[in-house]
The first five atom37 places (N, CA, C, CB, O) and aatype in JSON, in Angstrom:
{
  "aatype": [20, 20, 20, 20, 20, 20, 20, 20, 20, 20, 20, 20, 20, 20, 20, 20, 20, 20, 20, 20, 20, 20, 20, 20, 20, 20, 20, 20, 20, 20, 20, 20, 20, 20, 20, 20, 20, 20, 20, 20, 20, 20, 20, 20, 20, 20, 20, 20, 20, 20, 20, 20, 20, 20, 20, 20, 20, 20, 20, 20, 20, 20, 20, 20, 20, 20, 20, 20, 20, 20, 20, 20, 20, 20, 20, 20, 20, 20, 20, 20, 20, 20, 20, 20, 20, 20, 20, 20, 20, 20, 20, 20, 20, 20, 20, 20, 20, 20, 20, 20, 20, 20, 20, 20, 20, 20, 20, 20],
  "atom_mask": [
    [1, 1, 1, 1, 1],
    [1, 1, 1, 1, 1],
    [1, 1, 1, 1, 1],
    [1, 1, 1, 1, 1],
    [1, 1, 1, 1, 1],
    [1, 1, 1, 1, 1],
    [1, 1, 1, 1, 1],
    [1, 1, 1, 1, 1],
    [1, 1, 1, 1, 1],
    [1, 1, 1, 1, 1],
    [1, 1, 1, 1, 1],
    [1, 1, 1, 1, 1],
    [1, 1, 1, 1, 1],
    [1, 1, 1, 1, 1],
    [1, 1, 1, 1, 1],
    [1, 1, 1, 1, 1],
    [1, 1, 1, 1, 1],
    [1, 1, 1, 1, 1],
    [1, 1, 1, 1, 1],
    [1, 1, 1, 1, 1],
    [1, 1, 1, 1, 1],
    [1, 1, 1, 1, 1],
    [1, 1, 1, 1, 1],
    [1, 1, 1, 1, 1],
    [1, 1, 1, 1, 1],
    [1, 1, 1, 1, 1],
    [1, 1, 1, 1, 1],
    [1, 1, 1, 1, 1],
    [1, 1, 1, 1, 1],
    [1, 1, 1, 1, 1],
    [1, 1, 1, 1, 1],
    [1, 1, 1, 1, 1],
    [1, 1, 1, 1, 1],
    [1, 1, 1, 1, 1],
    [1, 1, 1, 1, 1],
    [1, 1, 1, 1, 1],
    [1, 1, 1, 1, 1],
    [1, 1, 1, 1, 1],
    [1, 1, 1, 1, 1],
    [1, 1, 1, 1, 1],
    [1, 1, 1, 1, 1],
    [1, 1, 1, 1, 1],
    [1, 1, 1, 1, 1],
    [1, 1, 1, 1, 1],
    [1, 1, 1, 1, 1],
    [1, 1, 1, 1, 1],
    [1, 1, 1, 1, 1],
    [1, 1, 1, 1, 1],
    [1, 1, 1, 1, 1],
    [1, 1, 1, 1, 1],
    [1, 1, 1, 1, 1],
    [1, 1, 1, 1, 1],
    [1, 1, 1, 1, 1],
    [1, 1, 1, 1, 1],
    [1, 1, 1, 1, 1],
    [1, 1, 1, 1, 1],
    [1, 1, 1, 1, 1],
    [1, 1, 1, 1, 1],
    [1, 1, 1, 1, 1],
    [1, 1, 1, 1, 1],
    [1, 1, 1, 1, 1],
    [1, 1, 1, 1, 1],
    [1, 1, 1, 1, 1],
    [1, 1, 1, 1, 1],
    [1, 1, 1, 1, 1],
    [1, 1, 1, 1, 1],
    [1, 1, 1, 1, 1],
    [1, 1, 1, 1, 1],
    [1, 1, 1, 1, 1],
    [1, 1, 1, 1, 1],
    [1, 1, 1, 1, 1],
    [1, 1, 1, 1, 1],
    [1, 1, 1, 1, 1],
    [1, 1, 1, 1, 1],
    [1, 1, 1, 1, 1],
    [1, 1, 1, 1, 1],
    [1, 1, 1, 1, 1],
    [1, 1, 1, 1, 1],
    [1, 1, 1, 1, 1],
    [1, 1, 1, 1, 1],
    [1, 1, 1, 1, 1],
    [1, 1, 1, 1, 1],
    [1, 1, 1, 1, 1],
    [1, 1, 1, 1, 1],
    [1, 1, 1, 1, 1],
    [1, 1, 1, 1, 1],
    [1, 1, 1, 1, 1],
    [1, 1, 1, 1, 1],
    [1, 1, 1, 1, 1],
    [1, 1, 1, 1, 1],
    [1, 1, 1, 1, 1],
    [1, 1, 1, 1, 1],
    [1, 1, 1, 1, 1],
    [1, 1, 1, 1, 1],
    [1, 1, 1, 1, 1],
    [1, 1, 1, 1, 1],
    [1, 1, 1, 1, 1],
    [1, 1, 1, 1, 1],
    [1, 1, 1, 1, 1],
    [1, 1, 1, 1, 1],
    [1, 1, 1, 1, 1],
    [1, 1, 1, 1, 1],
    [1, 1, 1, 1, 1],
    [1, 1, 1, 1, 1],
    [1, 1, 1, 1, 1],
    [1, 1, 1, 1, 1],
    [1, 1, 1, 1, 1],
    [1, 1, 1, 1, 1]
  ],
  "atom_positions": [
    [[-13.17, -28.27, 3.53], [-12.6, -27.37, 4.51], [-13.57, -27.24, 5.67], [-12.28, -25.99, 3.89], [-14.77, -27.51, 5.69]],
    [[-12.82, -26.79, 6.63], [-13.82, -26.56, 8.23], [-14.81, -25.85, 7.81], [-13.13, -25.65, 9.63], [-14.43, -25.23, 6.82]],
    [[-16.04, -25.59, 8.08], [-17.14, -24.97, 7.67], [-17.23, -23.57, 9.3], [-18.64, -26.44, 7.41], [-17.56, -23.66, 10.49]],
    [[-16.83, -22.67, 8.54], [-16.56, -21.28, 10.23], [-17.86, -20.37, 9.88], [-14.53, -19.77, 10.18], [-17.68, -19.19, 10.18]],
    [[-18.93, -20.61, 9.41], [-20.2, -19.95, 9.48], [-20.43, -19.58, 10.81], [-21.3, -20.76, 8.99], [-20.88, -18.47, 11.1]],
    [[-20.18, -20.32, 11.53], [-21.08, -20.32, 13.22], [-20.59, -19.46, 13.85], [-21.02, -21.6, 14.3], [-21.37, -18.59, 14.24]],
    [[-19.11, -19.33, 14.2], [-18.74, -18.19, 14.72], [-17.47, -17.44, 13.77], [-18.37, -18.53, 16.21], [-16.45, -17.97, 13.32]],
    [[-17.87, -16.22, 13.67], [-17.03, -15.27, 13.19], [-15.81, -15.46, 13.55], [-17.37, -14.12, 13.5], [-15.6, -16.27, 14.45]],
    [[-14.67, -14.72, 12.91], [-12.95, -15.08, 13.18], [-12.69, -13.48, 13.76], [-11.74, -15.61, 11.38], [-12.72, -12.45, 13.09]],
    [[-12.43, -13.65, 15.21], [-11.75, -12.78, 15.78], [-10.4, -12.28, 15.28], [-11.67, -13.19, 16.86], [-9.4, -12.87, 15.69]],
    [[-10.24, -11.17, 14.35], [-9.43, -10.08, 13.85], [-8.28, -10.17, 14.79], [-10.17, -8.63, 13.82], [-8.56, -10.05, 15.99]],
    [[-7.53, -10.28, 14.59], [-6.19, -10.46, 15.22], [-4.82, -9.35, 14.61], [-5.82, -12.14, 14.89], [-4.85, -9.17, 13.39]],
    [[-3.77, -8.68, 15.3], [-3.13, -7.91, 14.44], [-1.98, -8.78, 14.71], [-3.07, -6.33, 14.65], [-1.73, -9.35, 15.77]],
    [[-1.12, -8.83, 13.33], [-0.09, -9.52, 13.24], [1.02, -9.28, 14.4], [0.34, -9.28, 11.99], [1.69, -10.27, 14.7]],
    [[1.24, -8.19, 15.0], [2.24, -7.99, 15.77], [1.71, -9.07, 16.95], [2.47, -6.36, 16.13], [2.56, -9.77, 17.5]],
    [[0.16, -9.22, 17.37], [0.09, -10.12, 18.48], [-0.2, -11.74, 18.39], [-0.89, -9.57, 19.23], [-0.77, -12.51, 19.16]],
    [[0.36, -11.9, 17.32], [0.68, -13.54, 16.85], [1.65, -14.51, 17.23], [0.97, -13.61, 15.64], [1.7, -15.74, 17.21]],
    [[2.69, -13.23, 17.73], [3.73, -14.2, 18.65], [2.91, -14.4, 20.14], [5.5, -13.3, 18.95], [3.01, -15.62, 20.24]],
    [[2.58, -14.21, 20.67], [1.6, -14.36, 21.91], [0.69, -15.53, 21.71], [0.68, -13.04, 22.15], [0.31, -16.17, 22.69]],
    [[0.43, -15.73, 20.89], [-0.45, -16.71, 20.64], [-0.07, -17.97, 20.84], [-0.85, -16.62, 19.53], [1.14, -18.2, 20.85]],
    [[-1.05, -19.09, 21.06], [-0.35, -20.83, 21.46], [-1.09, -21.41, 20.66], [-0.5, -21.67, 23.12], [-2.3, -21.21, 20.73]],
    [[-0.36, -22.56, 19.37], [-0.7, -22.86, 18.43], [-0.67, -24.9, 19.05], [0.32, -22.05, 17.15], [0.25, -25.65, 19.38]],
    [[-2.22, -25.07, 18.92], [-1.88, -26.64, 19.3], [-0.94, -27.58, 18.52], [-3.11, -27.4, 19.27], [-0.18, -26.76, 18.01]],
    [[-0.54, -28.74, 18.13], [0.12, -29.28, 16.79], [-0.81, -30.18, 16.24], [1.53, -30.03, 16.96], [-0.37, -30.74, 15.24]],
    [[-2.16, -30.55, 16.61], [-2.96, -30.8, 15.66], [-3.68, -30.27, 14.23], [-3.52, -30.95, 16.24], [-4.3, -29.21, 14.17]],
    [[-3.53, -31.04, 13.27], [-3.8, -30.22, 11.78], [-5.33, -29.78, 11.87], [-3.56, -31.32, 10.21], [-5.99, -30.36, 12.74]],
    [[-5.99, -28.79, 11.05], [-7.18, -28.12, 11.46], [-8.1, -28.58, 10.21], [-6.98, -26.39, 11.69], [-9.29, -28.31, 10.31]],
    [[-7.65, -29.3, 8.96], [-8.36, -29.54, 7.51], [-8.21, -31.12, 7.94], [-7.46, -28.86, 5.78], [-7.46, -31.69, 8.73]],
    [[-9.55, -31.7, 6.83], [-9.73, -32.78, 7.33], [-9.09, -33.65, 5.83], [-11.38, -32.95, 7.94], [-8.97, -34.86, 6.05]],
    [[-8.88, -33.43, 5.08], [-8.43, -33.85, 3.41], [-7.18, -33.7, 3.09], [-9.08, -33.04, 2.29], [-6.66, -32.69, 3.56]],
    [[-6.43, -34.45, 2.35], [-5.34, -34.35, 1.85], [-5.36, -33.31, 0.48], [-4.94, -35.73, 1.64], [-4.29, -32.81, 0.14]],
    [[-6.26, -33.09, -0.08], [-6.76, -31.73, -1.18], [-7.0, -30.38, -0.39], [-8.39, -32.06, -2.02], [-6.6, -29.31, -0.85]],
    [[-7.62, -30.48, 0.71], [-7.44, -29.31, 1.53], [-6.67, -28.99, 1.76], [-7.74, -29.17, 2.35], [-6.75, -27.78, 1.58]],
    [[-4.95, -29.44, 2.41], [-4.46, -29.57, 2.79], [-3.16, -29.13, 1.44], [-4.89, -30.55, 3.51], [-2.14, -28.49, 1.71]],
    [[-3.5, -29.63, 0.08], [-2.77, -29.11, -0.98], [-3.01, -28.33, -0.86], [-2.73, -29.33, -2.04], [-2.1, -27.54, -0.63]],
    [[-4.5, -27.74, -0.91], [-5.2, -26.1, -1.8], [-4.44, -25.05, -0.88], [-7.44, -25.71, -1.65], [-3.66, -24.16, -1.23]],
    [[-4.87, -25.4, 0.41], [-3.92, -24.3, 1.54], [-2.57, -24.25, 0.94], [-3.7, -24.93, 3.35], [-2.06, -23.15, 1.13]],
    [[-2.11, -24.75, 0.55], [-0.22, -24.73, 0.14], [-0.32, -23.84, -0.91], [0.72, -26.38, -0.5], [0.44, -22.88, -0.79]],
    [[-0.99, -23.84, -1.85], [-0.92, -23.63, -3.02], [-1.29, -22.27, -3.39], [-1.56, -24.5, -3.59], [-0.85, -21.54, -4.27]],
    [[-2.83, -21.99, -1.92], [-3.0, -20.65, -1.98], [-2.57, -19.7, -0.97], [-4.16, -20.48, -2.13], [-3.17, -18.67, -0.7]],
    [[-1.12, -20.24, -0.24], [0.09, -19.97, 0.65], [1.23, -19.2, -0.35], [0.73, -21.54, 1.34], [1.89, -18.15, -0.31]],
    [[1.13, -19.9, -0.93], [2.17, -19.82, -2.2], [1.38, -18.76, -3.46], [2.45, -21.7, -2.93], [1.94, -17.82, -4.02]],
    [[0.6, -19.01, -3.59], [0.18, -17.55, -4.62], [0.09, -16.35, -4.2], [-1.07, -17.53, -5.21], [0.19, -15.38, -4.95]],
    [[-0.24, -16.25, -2.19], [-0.11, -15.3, -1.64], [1.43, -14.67, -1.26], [-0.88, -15.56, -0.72], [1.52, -13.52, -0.82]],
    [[2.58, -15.47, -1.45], [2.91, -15.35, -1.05], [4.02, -14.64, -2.53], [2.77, -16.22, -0.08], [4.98, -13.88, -2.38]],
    [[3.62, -15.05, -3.54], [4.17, -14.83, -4.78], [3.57, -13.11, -5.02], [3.6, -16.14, -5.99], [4.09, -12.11, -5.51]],
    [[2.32, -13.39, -4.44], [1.34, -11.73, -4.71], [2.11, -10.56, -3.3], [-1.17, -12.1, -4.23], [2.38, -9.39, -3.56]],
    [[2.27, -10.99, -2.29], [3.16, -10.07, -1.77], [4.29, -9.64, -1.72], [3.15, -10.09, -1.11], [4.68, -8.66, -1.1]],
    [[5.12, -10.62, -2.61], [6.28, -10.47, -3.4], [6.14, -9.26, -4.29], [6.54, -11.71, -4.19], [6.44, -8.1, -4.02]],
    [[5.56, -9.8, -5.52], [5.51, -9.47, -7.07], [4.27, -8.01, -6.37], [4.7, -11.2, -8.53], [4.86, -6.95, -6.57]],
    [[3.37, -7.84, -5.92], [2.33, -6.82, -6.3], [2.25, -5.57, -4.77], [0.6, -7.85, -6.62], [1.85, -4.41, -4.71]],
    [[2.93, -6.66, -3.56], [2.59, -6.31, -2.0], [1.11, -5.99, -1.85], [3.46, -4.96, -1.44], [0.48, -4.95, -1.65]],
    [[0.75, -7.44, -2.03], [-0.81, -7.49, -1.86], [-0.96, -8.28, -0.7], [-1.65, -8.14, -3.09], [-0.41, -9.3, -0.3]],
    [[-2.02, -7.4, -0.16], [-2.48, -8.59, 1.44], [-3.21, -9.8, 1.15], [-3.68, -7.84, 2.69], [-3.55, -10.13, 0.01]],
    [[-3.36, -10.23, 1.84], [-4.05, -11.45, 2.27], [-4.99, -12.09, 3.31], [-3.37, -11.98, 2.36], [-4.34, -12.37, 4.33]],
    [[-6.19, -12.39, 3.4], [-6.46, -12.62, 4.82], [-6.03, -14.18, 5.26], [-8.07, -12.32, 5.1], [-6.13, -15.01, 4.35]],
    [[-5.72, -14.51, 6.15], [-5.49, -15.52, 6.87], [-6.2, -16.1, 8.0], [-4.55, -15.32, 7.16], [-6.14, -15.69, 9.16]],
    [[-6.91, -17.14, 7.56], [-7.67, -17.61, 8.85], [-6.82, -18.81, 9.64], [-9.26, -18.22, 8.38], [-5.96, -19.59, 9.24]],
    [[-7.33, -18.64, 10.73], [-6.41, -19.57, 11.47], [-6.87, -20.11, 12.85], [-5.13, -18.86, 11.7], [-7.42, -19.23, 13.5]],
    [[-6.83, -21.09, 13.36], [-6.92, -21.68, 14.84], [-5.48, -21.79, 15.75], [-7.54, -23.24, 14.68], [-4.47, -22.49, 15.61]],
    [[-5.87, -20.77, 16.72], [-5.21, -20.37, 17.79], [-5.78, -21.96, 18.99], [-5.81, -18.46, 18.23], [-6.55, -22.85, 18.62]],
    [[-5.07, -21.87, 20.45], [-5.74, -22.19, 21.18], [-6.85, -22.02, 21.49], [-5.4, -22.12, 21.7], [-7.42, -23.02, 21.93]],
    [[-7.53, -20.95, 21.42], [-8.64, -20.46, 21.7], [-9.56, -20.44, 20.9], [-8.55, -19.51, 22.05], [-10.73, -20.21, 21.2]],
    [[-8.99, -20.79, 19.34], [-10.19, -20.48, 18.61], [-9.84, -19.83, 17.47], [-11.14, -19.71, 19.32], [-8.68, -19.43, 17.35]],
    [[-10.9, -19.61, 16.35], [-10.93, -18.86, 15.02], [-10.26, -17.83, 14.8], [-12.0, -18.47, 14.7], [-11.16, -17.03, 15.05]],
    [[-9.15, -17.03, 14.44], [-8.92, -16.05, 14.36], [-8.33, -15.77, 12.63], [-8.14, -15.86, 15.54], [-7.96, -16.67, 11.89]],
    [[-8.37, -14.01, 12.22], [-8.38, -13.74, 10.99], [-7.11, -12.7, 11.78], [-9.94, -13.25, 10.08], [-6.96, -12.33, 12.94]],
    [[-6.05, -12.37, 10.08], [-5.26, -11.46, 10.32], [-4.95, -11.31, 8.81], [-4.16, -11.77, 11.37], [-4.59, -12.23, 8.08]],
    [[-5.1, -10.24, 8.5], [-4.79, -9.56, 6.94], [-3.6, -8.67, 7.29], [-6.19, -8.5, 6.16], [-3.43, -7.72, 8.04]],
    [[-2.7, -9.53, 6.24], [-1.06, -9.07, 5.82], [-0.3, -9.79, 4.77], [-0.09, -9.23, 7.05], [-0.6, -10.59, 3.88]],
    [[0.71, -9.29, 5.14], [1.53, -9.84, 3.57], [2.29, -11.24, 3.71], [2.9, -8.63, 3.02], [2.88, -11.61, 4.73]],
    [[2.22, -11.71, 2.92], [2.73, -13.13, 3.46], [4.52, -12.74, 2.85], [1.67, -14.89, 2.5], [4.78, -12.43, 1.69]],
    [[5.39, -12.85, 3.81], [6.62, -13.18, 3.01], [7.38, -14.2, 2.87], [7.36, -12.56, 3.21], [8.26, -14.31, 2.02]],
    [[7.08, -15.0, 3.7], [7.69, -16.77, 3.45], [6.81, -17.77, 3.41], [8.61, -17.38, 4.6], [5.74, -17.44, 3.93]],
    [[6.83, -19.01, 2.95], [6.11, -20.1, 3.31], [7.21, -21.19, 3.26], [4.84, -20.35, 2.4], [8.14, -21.09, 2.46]],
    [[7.1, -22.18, 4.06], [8.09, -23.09, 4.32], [7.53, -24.27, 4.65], [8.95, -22.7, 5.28], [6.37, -24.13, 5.05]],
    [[7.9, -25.31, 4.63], [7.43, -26.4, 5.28], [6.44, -27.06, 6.32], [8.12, -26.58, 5.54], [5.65, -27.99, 6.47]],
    [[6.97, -25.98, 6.92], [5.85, -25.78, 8.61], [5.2, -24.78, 9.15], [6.49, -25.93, 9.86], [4.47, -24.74, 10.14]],
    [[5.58, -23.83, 8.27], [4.59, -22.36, 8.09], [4.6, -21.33, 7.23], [4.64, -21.58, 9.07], [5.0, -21.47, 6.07]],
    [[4.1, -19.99, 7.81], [3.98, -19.24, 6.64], [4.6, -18.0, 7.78], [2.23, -19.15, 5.71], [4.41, -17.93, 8.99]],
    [[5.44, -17.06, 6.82], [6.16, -16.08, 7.58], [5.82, -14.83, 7.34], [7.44, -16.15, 7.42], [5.77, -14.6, 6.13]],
    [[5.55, -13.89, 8.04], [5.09, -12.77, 8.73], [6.01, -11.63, 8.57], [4.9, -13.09, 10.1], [7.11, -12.18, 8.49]],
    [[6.2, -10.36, 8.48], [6.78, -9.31, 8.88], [7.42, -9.85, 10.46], [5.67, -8.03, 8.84], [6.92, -10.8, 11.05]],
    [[8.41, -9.19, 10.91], [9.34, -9.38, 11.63], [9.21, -10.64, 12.62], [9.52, -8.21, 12.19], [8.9, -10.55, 13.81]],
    [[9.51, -11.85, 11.9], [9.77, -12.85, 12.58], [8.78, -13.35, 13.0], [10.51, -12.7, 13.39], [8.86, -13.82, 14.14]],
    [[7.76, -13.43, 12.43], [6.07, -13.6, 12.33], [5.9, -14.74, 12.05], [5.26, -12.83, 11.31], [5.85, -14.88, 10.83]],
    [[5.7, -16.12, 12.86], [5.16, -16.74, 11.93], [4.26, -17.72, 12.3], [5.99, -17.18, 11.22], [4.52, -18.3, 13.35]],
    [[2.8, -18.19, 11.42], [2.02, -19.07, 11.78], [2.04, -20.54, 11.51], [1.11, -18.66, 11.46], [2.29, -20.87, 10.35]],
    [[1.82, -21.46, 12.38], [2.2, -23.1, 11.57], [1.12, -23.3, 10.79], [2.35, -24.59, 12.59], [0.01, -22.9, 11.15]],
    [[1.41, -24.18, 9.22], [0.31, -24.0, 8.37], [-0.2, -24.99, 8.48], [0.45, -23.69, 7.13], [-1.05, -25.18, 7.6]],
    [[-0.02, -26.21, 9.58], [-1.04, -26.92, 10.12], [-2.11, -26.48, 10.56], [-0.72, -27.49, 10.89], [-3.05, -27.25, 10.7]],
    [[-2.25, -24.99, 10.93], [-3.23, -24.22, 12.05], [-3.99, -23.42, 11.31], [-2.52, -23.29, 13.22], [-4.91, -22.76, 11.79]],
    [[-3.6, -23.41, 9.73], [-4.18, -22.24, 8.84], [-5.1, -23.18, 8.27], [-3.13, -21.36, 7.7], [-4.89, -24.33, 7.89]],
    [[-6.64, -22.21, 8.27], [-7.56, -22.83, 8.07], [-8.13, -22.64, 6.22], [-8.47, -22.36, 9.25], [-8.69, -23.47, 5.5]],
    [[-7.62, -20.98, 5.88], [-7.71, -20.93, 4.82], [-6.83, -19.4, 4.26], [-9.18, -21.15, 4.63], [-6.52, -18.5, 5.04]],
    [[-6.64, -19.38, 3.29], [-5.9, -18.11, 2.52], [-6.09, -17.41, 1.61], [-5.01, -18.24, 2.15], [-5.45, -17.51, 0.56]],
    [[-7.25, -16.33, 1.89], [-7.79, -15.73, 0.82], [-7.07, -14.5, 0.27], [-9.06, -15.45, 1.14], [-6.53, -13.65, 0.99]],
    [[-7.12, -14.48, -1.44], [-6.57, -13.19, -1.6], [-7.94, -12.27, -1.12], [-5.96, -12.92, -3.28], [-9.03, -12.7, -0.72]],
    [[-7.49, -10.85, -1.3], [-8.22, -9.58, -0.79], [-8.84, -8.92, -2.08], [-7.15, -8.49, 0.01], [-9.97, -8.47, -2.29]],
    [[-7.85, -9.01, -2.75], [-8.48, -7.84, -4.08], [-8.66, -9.19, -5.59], [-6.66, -6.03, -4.64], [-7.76, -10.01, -5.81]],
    [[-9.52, -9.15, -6.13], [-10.09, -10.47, -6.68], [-9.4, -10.2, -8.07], [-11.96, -10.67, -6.68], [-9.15, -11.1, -8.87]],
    [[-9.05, -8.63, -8.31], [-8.36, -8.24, -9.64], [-7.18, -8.84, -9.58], [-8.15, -6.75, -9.92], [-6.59, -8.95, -10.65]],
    [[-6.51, -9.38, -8.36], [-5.22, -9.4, -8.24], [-5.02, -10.92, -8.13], [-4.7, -8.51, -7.1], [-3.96, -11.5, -7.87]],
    [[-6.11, -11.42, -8.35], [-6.06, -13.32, -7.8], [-5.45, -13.9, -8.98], [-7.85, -14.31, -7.51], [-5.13, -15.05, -8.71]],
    [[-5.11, -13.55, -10.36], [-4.76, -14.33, -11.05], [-3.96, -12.64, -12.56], [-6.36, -15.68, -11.35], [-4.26, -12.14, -13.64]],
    [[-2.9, -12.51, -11.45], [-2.09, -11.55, -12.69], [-1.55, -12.45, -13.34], [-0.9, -10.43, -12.32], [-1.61, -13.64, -13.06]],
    [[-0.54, -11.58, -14.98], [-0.25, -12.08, -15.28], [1.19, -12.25, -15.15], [-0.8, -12.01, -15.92], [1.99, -11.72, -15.92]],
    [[1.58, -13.22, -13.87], [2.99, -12.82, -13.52], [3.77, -14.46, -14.31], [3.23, -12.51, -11.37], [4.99, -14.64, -14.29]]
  ]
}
């Protein structure tokens, strides 16, 4: 995965994500990266289902690094969906962490 030590991820609030300009170049350099993001798209997205647990979301905007913690409610093909019509391309998502570590592996 991209290594984002260097500069911090500018906090972003979900409502200002539609504003945002998403390039269409992919941001992971691996085809395993590129699973793991799906996979931990999809557990987040099963955990805001089943528990309404957040998530943080890192991501590359035009501009750069940005983080936004919320609930994931869709994931699809070409992204991941947001509270009201929210949504980021998961070409652009850099990584998908759960928040609460009790909650990373219920038994659903």
């Amino acid at each position: 995965m991209l290594t984002e030590n260097i500069t911090p991820a500018a906090v972003v609030e979900k409502e200002h994500i539609t504003n945002l300009v998403f390039p269409g170049d992919e941001v992971l350099r691996s085809q395993e990266e590129i699973a793991q993001r799906r996979a931990d798209a999809e557990r987040g997205l099963l955990l805001g289902n089943g528990f309404t647990s957040k998530v943080s979301i890192h991501f590359r905007d035009a501009e750069g690094l940005r983080k936004v913690e919320t609930t994931i409610w869709e994931v699809n093909d070409s992204s991941i969906g947001l509270k009201n019509n929210t949504y980021i391309p998961l070409h652009r998502i850099v990584k998908v962490e759960i928040q609460n570590e009790s909650l990373k592996y219920p038994n659903i």
